[in-house]
C-alpha positions as CSV (number, residue, x, y, z in Angstrom):
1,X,19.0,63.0,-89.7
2,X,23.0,64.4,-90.4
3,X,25.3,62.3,-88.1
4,X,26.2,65.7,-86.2
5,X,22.8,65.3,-85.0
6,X,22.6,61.8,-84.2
7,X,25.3,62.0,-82.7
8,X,24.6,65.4,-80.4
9,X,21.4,63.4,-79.4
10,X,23.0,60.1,-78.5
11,X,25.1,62.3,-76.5
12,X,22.5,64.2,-74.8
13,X,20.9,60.6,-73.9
14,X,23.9,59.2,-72.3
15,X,24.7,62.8,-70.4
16,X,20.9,62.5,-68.8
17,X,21.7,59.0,-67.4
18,X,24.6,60.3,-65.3
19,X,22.9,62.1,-62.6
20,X,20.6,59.2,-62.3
21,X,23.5,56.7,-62.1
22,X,24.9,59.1,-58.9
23,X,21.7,59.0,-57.0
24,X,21.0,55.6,-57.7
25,X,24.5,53.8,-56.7
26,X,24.1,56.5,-53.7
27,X,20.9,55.1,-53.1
28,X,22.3,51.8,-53.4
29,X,25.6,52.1,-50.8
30,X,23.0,52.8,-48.5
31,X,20.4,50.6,-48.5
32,X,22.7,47.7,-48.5
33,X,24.5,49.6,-45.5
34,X,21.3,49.8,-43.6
35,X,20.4,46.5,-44.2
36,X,23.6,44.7,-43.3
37,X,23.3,47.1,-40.0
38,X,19.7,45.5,-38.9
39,X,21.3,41.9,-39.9
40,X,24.4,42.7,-37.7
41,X,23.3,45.5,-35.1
42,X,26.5,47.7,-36.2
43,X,24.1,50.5,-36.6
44,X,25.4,53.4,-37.7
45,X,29.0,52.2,-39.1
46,X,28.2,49.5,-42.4
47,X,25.6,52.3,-43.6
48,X,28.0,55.0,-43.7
49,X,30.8,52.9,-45.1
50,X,28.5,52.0,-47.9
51,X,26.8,55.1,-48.5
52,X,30.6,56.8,-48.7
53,X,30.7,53.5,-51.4
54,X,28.2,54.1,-53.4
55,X,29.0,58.6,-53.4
56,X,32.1,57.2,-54.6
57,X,30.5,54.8,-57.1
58,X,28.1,57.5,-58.3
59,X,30.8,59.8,-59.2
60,X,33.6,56.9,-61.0
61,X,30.4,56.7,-63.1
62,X,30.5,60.2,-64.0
63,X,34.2,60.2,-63.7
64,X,34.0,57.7,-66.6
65,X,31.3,59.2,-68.7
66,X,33.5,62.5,-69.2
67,X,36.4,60.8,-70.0
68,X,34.7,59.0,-72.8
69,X,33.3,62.5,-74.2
70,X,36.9,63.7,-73.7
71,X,38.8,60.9,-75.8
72,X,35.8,61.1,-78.6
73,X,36.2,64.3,-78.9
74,X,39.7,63.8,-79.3
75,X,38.9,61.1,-82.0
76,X,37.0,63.7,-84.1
77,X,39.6,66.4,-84.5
């Protein structure tokens, strides 16, 4: 294999981790919100600061990921 296409396919690897990343620090925000609101009996308040948390989490991960494609693709020309 060229490195054109090694390197299309190690791209096309990280790319299909990013939408899992979102869902899963979303995913995240709010279970630990729900669960510090049945230790603490703030219901609904800790989950929605956490689930706006990990939204925000999810997307500095994507955020990141097309910077890096950005600045390689700088790199290459």
């Amino acid at each position: 294999m060229n490195d054109d296409k090694r390197r299309f396919w190690k791209t096309l690897l990280e790319a299909s981790t990013v939408p899992l990343n979102v869902v899963a620090a979303t995913f995240v925000g709010l279970a630990i919100g729900y669960g510090l609101d049945r230790l603490f009996g703030t219901s609904p308040y800790l989950t929605f600061i956490f689930l706006i948390l990990g939204i925000i989490a999810g997307f500095r991960e994507l955020y990141r990921f097309a910077r890096s494609q950005q600045n390689g693709d700088d790199k290459n020309k």
